[in-house]
N, C-alpha and C positions, 0 to 999 in steps of 0.2 A: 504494500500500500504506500502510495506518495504519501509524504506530510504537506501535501498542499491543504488539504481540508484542513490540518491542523493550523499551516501558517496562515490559511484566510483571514483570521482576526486578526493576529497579527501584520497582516499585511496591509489591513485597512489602518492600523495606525500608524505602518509607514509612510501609506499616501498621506498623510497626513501634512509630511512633508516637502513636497510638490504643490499642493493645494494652496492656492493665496485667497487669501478675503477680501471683499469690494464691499465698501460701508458707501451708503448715501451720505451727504453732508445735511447737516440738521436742515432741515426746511423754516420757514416762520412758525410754525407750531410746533418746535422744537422735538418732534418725530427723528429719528435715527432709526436707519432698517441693515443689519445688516444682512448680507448676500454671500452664503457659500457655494460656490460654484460645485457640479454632479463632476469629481473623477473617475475615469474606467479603471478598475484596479489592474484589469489585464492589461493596460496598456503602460504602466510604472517600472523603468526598467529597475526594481530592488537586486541589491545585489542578496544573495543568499552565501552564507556559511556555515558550513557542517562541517565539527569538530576540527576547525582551522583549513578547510579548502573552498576555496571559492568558489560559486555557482550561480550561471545565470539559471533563471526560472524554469526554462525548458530541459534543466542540466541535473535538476535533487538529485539525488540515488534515491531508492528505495528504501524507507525504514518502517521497522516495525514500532509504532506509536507507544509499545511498552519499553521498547530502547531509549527512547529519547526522555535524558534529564532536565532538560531545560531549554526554553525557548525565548531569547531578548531580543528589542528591537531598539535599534542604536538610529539617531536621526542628527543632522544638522554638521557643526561642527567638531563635533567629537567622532562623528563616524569619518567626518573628510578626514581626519587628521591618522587615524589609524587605517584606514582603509585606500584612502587618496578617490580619485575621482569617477572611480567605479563605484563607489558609494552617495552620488550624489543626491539622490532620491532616498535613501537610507539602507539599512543593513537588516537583516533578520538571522541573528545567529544562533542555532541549533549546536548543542552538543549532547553530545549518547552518553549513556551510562559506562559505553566501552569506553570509551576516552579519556573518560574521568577516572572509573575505577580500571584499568586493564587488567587482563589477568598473568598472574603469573607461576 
């Protein structure tokens, strides 16, 4: 099974990061509306990372959803910074319970 399903949530608060806001300027009746524009998620290129290798979206490996320890989503300039400009839309980084605990 992909963890696409998994990362969908996660993925929507990467868009998050691509997304700008358009606010109206107050009118004479001091009315403010703001406007978020509809993102296509599939259309966000996130970069993906599974236990330290890069991945575009069409690239996951297959994991089994009881493998996976944890799921973060890194955005802005913290992700430029470790990531560089493959990450500009954000990061979504997965790591497995192998990676973490390996066996030995």
């Amino acid at each position: 099974m992909r963890i696409a399903n998994l990362i969908f949530t996660f993925a929507l608060t990467g868009a998050a990061a691509c997304a700008s806001e358009r606010v109206v300027a107050p009118q004479t009746s001091g009315a403010v509306i703001g406007v978020a524009p509809m993102v296509n998620v599939a259309a966000v290129p996130l970069l993906y990372v599974v236990d330290g290798v890069r991945y575009q979206r069409d690239q996951i490996p297959s994991l089994n959803p009881d493998q996976v320890l944890s799921v973060s989503v890194m955005k802005g300039h913290l992700a430029l910074q470790k990531y560089g400009p493959d990450a500009a839309y954000g990061v979504v980084v997965v790591t497995t319970k192998a990676a973490r605990y390996p066996q030995t």
